[in-house]
C-alpha positions in Angstrom: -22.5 39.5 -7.6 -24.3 42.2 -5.5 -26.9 40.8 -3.0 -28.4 43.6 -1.1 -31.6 43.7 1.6 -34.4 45.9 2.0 -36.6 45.0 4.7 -40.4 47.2 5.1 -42.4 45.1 8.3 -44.4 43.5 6.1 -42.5 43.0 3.0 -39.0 41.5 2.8 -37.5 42.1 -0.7 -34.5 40.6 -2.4 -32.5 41.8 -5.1 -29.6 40.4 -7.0 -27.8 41.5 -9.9 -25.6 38.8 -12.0 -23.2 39.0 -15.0 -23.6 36.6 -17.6 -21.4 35.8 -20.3 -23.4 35.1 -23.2 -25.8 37.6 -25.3 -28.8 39.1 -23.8 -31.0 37.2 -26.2 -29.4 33.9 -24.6 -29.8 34.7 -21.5 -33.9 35.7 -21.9 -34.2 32.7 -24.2 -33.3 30.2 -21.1 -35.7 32.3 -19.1 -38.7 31.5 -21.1 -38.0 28.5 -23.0 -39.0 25.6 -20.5 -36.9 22.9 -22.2 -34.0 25.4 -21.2 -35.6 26.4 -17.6 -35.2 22.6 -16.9 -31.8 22.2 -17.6 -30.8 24.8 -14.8 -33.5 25.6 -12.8 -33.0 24.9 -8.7 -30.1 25.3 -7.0 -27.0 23.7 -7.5 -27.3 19.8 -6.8 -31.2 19.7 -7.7 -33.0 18.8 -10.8 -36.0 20.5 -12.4 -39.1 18.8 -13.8 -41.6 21.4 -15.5 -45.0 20.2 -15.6 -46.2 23.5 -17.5 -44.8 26.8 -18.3 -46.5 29.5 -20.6 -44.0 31.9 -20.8 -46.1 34.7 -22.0 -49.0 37.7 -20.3 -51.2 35.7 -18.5 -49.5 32.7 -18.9 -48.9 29.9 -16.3 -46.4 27.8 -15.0 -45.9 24.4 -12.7 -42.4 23.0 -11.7 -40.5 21.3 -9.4 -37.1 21.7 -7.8 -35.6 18.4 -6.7 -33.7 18.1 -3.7 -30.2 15.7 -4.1 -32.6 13.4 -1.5 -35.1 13.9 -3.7 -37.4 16.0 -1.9 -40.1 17.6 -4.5 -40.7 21.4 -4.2 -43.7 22.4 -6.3 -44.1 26.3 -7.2 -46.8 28.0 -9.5 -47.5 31.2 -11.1 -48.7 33.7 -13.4 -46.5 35.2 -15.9 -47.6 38.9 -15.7 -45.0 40.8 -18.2 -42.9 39.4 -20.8 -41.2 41.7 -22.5 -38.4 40.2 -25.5 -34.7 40.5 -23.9 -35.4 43.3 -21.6 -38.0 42.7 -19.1 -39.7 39.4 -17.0 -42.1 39.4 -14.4 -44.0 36.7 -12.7 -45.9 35.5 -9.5 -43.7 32.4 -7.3 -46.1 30.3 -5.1 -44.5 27.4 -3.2 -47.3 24.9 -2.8 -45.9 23.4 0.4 -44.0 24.4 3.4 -44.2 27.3 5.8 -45.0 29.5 2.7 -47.8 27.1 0.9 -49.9 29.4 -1.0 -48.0 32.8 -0.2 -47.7 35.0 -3.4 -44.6 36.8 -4.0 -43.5 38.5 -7.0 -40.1 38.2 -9.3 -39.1 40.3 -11.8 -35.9 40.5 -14.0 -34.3 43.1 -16.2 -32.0 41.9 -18.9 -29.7 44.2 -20.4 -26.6 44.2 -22.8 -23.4 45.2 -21.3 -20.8 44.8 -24.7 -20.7 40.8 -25.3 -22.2 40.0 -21.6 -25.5 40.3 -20.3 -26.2 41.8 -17.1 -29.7 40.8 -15.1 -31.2 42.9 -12.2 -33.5 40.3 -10.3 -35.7 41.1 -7.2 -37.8 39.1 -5.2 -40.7 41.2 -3.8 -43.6 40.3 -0.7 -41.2 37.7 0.8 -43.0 37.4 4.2 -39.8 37.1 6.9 -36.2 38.2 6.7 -35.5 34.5 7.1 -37.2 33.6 3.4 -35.0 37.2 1.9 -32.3 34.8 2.8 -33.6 31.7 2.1 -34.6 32.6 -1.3 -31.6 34.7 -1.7 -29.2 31.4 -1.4 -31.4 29.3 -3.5 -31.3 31.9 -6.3 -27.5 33.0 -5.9 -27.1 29.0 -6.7 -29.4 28.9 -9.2 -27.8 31.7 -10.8 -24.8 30.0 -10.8 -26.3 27.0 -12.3 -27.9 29.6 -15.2 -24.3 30.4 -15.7 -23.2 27.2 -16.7 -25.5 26.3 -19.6 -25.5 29.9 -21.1 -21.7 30.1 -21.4 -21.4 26.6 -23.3 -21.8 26.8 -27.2 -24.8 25.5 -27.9 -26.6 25.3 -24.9 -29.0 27.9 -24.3 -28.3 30.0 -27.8 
């Protein structure tokens, strides 16, 4: 995995790229399909509860992370591009904590590499170097957590 930081004053941006093994089409699929996003979503250790999630232009979405302790961390957004198996992009709003109401932006290229599917994810407007790395554990592990479901049969195909 490559984890690299680029830090302007006022806008702290993570990116992350990740090799899955599973077909690009897979790997979009449990991207957009919230019966999928809430079998992985959160980092390893929490659960996912998806209250709405309109994976299209315009589209919103409401979920939860769930702690092991069972802390609930709500997050909103706005789908602003979805592009088929190549390109995602949508607003992340937590809705509590030292970032309540703070917009920041993902998006997510998806693109074949032979049988495996390679992603390009960054995290743009985070407010701090302290959330780049916050953010940037909590998606390494939910990566990881992605990677379990797409590479069993069945899963997230």
């Amino acid at each position: 995995m490559n984890l690299e930081a680029k830090a302007a004053p006022a806008d702290h941006v993570l990116t992350l790229s990740r090799v899955f093994q599973a077909p690009r089409e897979a790997v979009f699929r449990a991207f957009t399909d919230p019966a999928q996003v809430k079998n992985w979503f959160g980092p390893r250790g929490f659960s996912a509860d998806v209250d709405r999630y309109d994976a299209r232009p315009g589209g919103t979405y409401r979920m939860c992370m769930i702690s092991p302790d069972g802390n609930a961390l709500w997050l909103h957004g706005t789908f602003l591009m979805v592009e088929p198996h190549d390109r995602l992009s949508f607003t992340w709003i937590w809705e509590q904590g030292d970032m309540a109401g703070k917009e920041t932006l993902v998006t997510i290229g998806f693109r074949s590499v032979g049988q495996t599917t390679e992603i390009a994810l960054r995290h743009d407007r985070l407010p701090s170097e302290a959330s780049r790395e916050a953010h940037g554990k909590g998606w390494i592990s939910t990566l990881d957590c992605l990677e379990d479901v797409v590479k069993q049969p069945g899963r997230a195909s």
